[in-house]
N, C-alpha and C positions, 0 to 999 in steps of 0.2 A: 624866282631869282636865277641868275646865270654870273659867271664872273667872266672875267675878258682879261686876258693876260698881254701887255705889247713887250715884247724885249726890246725892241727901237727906242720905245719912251719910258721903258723901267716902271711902269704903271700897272696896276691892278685895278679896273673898274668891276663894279657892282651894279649890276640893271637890272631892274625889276620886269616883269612878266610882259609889259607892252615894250623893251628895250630901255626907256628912259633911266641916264644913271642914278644912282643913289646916294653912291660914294666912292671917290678917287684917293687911292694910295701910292705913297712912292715907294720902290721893292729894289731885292736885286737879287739878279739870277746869275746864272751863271759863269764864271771865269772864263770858261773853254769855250763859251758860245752855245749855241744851238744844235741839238741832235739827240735821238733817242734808243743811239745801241748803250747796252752794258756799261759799264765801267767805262764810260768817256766822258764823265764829268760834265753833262752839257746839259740843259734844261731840254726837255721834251716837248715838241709842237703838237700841234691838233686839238680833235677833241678829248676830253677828258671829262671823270666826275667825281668829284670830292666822294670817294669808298667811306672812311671812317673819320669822324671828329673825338682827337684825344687830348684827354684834360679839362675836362669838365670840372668847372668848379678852382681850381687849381690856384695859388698864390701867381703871380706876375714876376717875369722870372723865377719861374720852378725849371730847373734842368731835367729835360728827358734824353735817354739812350737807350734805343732797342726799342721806340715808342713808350717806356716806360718812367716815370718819374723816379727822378735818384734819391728825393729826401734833399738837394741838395739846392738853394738858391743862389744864382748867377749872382757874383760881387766882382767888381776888380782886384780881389784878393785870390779869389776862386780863377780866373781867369790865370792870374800870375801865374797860379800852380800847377796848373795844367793848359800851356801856350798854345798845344798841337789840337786842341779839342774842337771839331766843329762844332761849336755852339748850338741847340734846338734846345727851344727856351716855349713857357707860357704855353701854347697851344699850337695844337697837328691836325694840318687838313690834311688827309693821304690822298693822294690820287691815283684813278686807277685810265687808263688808258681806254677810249672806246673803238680805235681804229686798230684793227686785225692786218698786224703784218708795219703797222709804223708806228704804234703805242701801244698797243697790247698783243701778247705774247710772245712766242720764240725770245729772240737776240733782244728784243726791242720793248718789252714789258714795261711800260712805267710801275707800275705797284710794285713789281718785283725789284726793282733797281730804290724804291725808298724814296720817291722824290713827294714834297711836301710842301704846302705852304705852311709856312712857321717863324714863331718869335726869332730874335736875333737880341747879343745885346748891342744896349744906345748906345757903342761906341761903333758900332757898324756902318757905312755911311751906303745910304739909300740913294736911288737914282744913277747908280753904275754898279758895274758887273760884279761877283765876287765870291758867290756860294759854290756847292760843289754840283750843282744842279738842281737842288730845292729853289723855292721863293720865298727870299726872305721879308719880313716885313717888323715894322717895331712894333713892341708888346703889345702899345694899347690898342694899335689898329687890326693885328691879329685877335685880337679880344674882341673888339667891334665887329668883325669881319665872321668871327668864329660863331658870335649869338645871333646874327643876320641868316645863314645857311642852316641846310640841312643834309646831310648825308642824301649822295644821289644827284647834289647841286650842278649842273653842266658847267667846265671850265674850258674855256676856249684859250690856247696860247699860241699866238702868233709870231713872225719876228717883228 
C-alpha cells in the first residue's frame, strides 16, 4: 500500500502495490500552505512514511494531546470549552520524513515538527485549507485509512 497526498485537490488516495487506487478521501492541510521548516505551520512535501499508528482500538472521537488519549470524547460541548484546542481526535498516522535535508532532519524534520494524519471533528469542513500542518480527515475515514496501513506505509505529498 502507498498513500498519495494532493494539497491542489485536498485529497488523500490509497493505492495498492501495482498503483491501482483503492480509496479516495477528502482532507485538509494546511492554512499557511506548503513548506517544511519548524514552526511555519505548513504541511510538508515529499516523501515520507507513516513512523507510528496511535490509537488502536480507540472510541471515535477520543481526544489525543501529546499523542496520548485524554479520557476525553470530542462533543460540541467539549469544544465550547475549550475554543483555542487543535482538535486530534480518533486516530494518528505520524509521519516521519524520508528526504535528508527537505523532510528529515535539521530545520526541516517532519516527525519532529508532529505532523499527522488524523481525526478532525465533523464540524471541520474537508476539501480546503485549515489545519496547523497535519492532514486532517473525518473520523470514520481516518478509521478506514488507519486499519488499511501499516507502520513503514510510504506517503507521498505533493502540491
Amino acid at each position: 500500500m502507498q498513500i498519495k497526498i494532493s494539497i491542489s485537490q485536498q485529497t488523500l488516495k490509497l493505492l495498492d502495490a501495482p498503483g491501482k487506487v483503492k480509496a479516495t478521501y477528502r482532507i485538509s492541510t494546511a492554512a499557511n500552505g506548503v513548506g517544511c521548516e519548524k514552526d511555519s505551520g505548513c504541511t510538508p512535501l515529499g516523501t515520507h512514511i507513516v513512523r507510528a499508528k496511535i490509537g488502536t482500538g480507540c472510541e471515535q472521537n477520543t481526544v489525543f494531546v501529546g499523542r496520548r488519549a485524554t479520557g476525553e470524547i470530542c462533543t460540541p460541548e467539549l469544544m465550547m470549552q475549550f475554543p483555542e484546542r487543535d482538535w486530534i481526535l480518533t486516530r494518528i498516522l505520524w509521519l516521519s520524513g524520508k528526504e535528508i535535508g527537505k523532510n528529515r532532519l535539521g530545520n526541516v524534520d517532519t516527525m519532529q515538527r508532529y505532523i499527522y494524519i488524523h481525526g478532525t471533528p465533523d464540524s471541520t469542513q474537508m476539501g480546503k485549507t485549515g489545519s496547523h500542518g497535519c492532514v486532517r480527515m473525518r473520523n470514520e475515514d481516518v478509521i478506514a485509512l488507519f486499519d488499511l496501513v501499516e507502520a513503514g506505509t510510504q506517503v507521498f505529498i505533493s502540491e
